[in-house]
TITIKOL-895437 format. One record per residue (C-alpha): x, y, z; chain; residue number from 1. Coordinates in Angstrom, 2 decimals. Each point is the difference from the previous one (the first is absolute). Layout:
BEGIN
{{X Y Z} A NUM}
...
END
This chain:
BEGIN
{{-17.56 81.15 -14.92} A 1}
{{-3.43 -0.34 -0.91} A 2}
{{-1.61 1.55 2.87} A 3}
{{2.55 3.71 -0.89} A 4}
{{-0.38 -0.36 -3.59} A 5}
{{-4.37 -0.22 0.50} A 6}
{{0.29 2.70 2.41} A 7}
{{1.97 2.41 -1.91} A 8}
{{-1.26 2.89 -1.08} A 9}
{{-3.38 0.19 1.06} A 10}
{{-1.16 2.57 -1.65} A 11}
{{0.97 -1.61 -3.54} A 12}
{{-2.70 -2.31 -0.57} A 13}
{{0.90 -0.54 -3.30} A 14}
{{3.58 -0.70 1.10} A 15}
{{-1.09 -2.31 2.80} A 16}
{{-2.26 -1.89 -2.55} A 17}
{{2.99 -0.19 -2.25} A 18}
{{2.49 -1.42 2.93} A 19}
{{-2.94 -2.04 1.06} A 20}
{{-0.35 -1.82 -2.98} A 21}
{{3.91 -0.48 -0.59} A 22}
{{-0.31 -1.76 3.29} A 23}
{{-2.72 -2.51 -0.81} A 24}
{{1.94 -0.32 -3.27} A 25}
{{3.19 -0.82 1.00} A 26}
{{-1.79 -2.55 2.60} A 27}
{{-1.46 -1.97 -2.24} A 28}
{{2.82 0.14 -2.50} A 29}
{{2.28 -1.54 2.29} A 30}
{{-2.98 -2.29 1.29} A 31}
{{-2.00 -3.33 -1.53} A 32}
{{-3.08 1.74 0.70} A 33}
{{-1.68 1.29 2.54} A 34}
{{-3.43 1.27 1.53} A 35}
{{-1.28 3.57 0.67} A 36}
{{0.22 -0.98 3.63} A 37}
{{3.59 -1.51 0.10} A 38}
{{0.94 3.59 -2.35} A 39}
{{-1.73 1.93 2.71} A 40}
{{1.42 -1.74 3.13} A 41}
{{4.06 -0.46 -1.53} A 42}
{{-0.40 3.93 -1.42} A 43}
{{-1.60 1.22 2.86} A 44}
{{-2.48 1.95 -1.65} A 45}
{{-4.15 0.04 0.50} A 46}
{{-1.63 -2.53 -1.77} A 47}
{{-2.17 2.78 -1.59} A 48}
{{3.11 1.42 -1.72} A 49}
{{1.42 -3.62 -0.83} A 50}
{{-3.47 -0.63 -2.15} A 51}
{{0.04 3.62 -1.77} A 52}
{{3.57 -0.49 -0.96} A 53}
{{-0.55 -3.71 -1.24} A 54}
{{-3.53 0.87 -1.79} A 55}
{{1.68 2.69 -2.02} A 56}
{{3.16 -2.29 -1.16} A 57}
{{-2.88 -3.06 -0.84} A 58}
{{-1.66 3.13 -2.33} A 59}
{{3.04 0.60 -1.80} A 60}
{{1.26 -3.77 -0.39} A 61}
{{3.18 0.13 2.30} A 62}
{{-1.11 -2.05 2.72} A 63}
{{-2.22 -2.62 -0.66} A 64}
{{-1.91 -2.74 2.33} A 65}
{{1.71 -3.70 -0.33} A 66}
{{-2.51 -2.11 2.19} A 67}
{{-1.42 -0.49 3.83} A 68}
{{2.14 -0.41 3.11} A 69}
{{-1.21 -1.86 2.63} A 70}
{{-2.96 1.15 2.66} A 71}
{{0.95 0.75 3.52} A 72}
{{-3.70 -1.36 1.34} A 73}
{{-1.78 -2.67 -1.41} A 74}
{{-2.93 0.87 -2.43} A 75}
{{1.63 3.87 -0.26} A 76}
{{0.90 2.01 -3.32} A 77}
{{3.43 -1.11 -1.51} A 78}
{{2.36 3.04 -0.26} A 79}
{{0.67 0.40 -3.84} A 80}
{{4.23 -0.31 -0.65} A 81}
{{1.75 2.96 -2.05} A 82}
{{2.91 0.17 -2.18} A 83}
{{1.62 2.06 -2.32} A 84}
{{-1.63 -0.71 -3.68} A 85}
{{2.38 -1.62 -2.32} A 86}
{{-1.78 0.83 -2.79} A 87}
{{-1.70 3.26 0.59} A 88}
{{2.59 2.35 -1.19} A 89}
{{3.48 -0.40 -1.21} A 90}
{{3.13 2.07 -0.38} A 91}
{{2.81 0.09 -2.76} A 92}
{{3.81 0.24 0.97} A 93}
{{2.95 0.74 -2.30} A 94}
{{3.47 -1.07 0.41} A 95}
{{1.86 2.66 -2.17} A 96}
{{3.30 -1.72 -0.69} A 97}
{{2.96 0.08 -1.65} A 98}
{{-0.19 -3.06 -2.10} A 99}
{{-3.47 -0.67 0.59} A 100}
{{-3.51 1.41 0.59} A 101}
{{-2.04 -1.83 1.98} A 102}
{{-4.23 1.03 0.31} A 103}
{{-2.22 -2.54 1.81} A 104}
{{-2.94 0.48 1.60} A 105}
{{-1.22 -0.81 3.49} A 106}
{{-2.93 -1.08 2.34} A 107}
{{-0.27 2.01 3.41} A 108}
{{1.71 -2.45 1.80} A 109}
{{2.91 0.71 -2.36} A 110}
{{-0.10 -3.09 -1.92} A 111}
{{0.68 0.10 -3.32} A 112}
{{-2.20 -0.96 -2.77} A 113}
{{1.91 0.62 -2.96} A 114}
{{2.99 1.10 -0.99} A 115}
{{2.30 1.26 -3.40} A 116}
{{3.76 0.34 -0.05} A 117}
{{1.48 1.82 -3.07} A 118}
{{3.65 1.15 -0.40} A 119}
{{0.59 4.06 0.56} A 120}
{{1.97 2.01 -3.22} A 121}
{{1.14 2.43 2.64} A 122}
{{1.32 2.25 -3.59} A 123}
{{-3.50 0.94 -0.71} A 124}
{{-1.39 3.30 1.22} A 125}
{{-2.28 0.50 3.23} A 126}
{{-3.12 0.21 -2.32} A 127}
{{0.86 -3.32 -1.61} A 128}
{{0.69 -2.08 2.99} A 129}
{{-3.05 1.83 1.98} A 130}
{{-2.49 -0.80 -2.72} A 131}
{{1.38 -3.89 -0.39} A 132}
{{-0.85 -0.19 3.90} A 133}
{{-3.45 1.51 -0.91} A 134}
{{-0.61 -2.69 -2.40} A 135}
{{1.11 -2.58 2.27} A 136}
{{-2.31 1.05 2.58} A 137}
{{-2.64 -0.33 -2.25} A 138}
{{1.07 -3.68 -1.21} A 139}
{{0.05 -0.93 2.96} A 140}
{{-3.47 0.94 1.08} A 141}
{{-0.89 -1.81 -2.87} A 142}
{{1.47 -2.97 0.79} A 143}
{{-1.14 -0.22 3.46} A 144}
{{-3.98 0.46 -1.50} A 145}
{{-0.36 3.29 2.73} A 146}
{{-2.28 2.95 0.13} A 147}
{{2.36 2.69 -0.49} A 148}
{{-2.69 2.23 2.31} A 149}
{{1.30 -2.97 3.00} A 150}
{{3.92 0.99 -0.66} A 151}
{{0.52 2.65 3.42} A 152}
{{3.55 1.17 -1.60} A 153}
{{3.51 -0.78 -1.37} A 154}
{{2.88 -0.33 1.81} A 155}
{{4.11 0.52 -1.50} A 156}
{{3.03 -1.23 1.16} A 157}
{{2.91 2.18 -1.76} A 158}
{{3.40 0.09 0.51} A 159}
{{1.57 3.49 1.14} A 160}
{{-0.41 2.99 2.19} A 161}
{{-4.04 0.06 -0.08} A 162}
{{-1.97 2.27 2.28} A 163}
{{-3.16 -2.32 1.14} A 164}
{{-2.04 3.07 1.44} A 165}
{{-0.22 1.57 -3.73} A 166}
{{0.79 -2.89 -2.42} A 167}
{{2.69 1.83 -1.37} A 168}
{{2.93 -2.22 -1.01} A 169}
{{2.95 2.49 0.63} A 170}
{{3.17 -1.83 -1.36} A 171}
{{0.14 -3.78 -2.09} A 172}
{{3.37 -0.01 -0.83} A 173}
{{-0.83 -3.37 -1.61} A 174}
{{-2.38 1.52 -2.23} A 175}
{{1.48 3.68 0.41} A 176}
{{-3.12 1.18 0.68} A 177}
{{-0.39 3.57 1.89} A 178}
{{-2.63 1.23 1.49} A 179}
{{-2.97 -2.38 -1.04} A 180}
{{-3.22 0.45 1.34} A 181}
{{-0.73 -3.94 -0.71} A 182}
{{-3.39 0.03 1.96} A 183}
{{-1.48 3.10 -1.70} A 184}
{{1.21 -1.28 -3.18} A 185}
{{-1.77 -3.30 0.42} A 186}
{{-3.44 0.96 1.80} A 187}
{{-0.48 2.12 -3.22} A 188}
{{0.53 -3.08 -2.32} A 189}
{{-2.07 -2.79 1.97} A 190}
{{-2.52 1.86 2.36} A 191}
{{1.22 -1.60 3.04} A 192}
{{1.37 1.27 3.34} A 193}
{{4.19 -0.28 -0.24} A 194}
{{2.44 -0.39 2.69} A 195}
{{3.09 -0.67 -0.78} A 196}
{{3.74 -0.62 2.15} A 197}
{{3.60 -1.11 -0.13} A 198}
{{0.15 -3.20 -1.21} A 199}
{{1.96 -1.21 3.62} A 200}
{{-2.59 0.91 2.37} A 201}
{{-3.00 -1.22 -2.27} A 202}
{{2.21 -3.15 0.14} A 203}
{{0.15 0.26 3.86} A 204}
{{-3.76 0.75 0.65} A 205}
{{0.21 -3.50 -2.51} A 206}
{{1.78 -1.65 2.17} A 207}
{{-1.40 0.87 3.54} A 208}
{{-3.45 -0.60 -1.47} A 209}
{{0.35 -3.17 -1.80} A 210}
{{2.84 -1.61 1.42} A 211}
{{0.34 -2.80 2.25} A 212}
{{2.14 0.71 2.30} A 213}
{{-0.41 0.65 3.73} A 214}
{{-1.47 3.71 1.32} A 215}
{{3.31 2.25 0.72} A 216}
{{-0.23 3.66 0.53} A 217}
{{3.50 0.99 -1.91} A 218}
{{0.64 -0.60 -3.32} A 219}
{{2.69 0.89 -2.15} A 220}
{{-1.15 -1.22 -3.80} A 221}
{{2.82 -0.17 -3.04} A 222}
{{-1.20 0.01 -3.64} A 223}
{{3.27 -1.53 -2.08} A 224}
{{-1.80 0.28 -3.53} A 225}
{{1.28 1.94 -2.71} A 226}
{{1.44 1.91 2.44} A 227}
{{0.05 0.35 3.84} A 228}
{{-2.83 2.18 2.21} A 229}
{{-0.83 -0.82 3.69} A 230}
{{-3.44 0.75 2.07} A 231}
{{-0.32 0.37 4.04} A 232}
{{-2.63 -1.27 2.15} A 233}
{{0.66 1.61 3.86} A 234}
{{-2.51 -0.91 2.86} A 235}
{{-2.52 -1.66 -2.68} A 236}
{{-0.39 3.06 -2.55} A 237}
{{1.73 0.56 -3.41} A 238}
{{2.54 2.69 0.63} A 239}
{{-1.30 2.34 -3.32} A 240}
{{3.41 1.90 -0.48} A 241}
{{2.40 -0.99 -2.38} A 242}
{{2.52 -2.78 0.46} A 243}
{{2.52 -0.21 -2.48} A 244}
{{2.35 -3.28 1.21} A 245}
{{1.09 -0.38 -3.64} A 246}
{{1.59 3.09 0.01} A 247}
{{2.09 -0.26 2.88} A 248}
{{4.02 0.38 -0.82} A 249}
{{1.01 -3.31 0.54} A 250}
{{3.49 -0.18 -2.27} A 251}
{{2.79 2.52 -0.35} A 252}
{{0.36 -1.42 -4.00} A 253}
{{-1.11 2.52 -2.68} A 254}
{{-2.91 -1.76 -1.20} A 255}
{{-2.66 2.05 -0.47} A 256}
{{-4.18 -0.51 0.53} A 257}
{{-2.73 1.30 -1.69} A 258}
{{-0.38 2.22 2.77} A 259}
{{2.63 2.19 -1.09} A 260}
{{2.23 -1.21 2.91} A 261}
{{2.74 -2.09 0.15} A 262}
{{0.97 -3.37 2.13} A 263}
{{-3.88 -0.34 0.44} A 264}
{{-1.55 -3.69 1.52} A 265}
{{-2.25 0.33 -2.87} A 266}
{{3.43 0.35 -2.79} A 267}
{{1.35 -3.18 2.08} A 268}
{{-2.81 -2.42 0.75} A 269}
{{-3.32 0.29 -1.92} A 270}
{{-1.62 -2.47 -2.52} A 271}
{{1.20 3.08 -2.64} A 272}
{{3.50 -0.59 0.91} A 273}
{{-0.24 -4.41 0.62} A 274}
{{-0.77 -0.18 -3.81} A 275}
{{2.44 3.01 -1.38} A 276}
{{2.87 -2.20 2.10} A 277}
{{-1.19 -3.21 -1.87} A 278}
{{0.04 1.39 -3.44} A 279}
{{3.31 1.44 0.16} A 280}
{{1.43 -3.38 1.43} A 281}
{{-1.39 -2.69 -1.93} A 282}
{{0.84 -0.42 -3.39} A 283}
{{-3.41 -1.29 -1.10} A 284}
{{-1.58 3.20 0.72} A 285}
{{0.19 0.64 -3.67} A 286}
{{-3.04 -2.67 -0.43} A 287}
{{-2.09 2.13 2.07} A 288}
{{-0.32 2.04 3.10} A 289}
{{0.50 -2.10 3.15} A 290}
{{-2.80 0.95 2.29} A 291}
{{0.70 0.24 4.00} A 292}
{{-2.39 -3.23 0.49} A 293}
{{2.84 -1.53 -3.03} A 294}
{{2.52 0.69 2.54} A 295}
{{-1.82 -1.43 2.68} A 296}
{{-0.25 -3.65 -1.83} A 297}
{{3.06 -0.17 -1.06} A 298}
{{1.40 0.77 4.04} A 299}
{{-2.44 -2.30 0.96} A 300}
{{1.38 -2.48 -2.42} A 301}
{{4.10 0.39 1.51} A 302}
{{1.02 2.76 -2.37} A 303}
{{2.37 1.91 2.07} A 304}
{{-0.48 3.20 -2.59} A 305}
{{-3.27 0.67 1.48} A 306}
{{0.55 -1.52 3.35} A 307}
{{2.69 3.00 0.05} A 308}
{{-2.16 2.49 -1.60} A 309}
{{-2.86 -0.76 3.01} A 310}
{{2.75 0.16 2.77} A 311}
{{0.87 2.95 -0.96} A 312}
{{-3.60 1.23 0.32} A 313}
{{-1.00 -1.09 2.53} A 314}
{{3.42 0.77 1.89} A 315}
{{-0.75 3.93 -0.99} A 316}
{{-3.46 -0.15 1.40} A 317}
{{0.79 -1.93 3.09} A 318}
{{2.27 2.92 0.86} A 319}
{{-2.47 2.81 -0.72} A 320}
{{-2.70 -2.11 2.14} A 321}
{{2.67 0.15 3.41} A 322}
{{0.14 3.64 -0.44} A 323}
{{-4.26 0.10 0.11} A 324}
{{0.36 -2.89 2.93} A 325}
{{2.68 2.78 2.19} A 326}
{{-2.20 2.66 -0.69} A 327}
{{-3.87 -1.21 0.11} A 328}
{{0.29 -3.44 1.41} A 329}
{{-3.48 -1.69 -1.65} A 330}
{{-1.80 -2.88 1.39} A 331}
{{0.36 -1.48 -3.64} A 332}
{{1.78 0.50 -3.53} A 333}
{{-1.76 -1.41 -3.11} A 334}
{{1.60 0.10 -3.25} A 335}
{{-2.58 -0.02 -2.56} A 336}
{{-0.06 1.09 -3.76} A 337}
{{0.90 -2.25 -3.33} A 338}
{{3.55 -0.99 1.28} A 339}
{{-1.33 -1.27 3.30} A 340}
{{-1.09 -3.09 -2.05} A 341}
{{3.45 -1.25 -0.22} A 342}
{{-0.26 -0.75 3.66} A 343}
{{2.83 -1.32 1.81} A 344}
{{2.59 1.25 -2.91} A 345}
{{-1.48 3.49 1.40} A 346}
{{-0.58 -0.69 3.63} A 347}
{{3.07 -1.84 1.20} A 348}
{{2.56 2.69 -1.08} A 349}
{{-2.25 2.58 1.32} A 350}
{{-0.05 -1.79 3.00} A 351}
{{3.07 -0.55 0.02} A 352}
{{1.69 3.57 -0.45} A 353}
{{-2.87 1.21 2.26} A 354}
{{1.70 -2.01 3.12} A 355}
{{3.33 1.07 -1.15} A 356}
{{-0.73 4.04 0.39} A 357}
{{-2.95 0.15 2.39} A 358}
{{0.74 0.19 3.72} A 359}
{{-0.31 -2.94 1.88} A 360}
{{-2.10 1.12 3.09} A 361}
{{-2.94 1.36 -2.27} A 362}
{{0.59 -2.43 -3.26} A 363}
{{-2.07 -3.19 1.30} A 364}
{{-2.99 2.21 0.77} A 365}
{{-0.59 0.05 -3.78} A 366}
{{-1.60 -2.34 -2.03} A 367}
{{1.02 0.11 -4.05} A 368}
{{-2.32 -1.85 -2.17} A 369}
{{-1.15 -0.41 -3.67} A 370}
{{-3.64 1.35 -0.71} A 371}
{{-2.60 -2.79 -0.18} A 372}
{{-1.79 1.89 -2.87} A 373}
{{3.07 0.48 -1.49} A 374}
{{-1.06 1.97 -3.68} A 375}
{{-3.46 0.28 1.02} A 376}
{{0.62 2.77 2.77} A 377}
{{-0.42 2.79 -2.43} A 378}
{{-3.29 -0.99 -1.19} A 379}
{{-1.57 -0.70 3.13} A 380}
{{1.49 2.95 1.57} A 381}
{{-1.58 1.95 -2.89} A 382}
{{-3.70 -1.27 0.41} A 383}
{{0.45 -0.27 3.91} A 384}
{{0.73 4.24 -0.11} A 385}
{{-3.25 0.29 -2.06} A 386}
{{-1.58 -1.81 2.95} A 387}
{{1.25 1.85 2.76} A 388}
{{-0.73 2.80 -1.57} A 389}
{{-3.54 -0.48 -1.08} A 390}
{{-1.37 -2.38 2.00} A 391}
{{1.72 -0.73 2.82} A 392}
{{1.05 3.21 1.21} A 393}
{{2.87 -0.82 2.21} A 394}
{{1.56 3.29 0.01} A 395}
{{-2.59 0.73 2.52} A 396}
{{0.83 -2.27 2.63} A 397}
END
């Protein structure tokens, strides 16, 4: 791959520079450090082009020189060891949800330094909400003592129909917004470069990132939060169309989804629904609202209310995810978002209802597993877009 992508385009230098330098990038990103010569020999590139790449990214503090390897002749020069610059610059992500907002800020290995959690009043008005994120973005600068000249850009999960190539959030119906042109909005309020995208692929670029799991080519990533949205990965890439597994019809009954629809997965099976069930059935619901994670104790604890109320769940999604296994087949299925933390309440009816719809020739091809960031995707999917984006470049190779 590296030998077509340095080629391309010869007459591009700029572009060649630019693919060049997402190469060496991405090398020592995924690396514990390495040499100009070891960048040179893996990349196959000239180890004049290795050095002008690597002296320009030492200029502007995103790679940065961690010590000495070893000399191949006795008495010679000791080849100096690169790496990505934790400290250099930073990026800021956004996880734009529901219940909560979520801003923390991030090192360019996508670590991050600090973080603020506040809940969401999804009744106030696009201005409202949009200049609360500004403010967190600021605080949390702040807190994290940073240069705001070292912050390369902002990154936003929301959830919705949101076009990535404009910024343009097209339809919330959770915040029944229309037509929002987030990224514009935002640049003009904090001065920084915006990208923003729905909240289930940021998730998925989260997970495939920062998750420990094994490499697998075909992904097929649920979000069961508020409500329900899905992300693909096929043959390694992010598929950037919509997918909209919450809104599959899943139930003839008349109940109808914020969608507009009826008989919707989301209407049947989301963390939106888990805690409308629970207040309707228990009678202490008067003392307060009984939150999804409320249900989850209490199931964990032998209460056969909420054991029922997670069955149920999970039995609807199980079903949706055989007709994604018939049709698409993945290598693995995670089910992430705020409901995933219930673990095996979730998983083992999913699992379970999965088997009972899914053919058996293709079923045991599939993993299904929990995320292992669990409500953490969105945030580091949000700061590893800014990443790609800016400094990584990996639309280019």
């Amino acid at each position: 791959m590296s030998v077509q992508a340095s080629g391309a385009r010869k007459g591009d230098p700029k572009l060649m520079g630019q693919i060049n330098q997402a190469l060496i990038l991405n090398l020592l990103r995924n690396s514990n450090g390495l040499s100009r010569t070891q960048i040179a020999q893996k990349l196959k590139l000239s180890k004049a082009t290795v050095s002008r790449v690597v002296n320009g990214l030492i200029k502007n503090k995103i790679v940065s020189v961690i010590g000495e390897g070893e000399s191949k002749k006795t008495g010679g020069r000791h080849p100096v060891i690169l790496s990505t610059n934790s400290s250099g610059r930073f990026v800021v992500g956004i996880d734009l949800g529901t219940t909560n907002i979520v801003v923390g800020i991030a090192n360019l290995k996508g670590e991050i330094i600090k973080k603020i959690r506040v809940p969401t009043n999804c009744s106030h008005s696009v201005e409202k909400i949009i200049l609360q994120i500004s403010n967190l973005v600021e605080e949390v600068i702040k807190q994290a003592n940073i240069k705001k000249n070292l912050i390369e850009g902002i990154g936003i999960a929301e959830a919705g129909i949101v076009d990535s190539s404009s910024g343009i959030i097209k339809y919330s119906p959770n915040f029944n917004w229309k037509n929002v042109n987030i990224t514009s909005i935002l640049e003009k309020k904090t001065g920084l470069h915006v990208f923003a995208d729905n909240c289930t692929r940021v998730m998925a670029i989260g997970e495939i990132w920062h998750g420990k799991r094994e490499s697998v080519r075909n992904i097929f990533y649920v979000n069961v939060g508020y409500g329900i949205g899905s992300a693909l990965m096929i043959n390694g890439k992010l598929y950037n169309k919509h997918s909209e597994f919450g809104h599959i019809p899943i139930t003839a009954k008349k109940i109808l989804c914020n969608c507009g629809k009826y008989g919707c997965l989301e209407a049947v099976a989301s963390g939106n629904v888990i805690e409308r069930k629970a207040n309707q059935l228990y009678n202490d619901s008067k003392n307060g609202w009984i939150t999804a994670k409320d249900v989850a104790e209490r199931a964990e604890q032998g209460d056969p209310v909420a054991q029922k109320i997670f069955k149920e769940a999970g039995y609807y999604i199980g079903k949706g995810l055989s007709f994604v296994e018939n049709v698409f087949n993945p290598d693995k299925i995670i089910i992430g978002g705020g409901i995933s933390a219930a673990g095996k309440l979730l998983l083992d009816p999913i699992v379970e209802s999965y088997n009972r719809f899914t053919m058996t020739i293709i079923k045991s091809t599939t993993k299904i597993e929990l995320s292992t960031i669990g409500m953490d995707a969105g945030i580091y999917g949000a700061v590893t877009m800014v990443l790609n984006k800016r400094i990584f470049y990996t639309s280019l190779l």
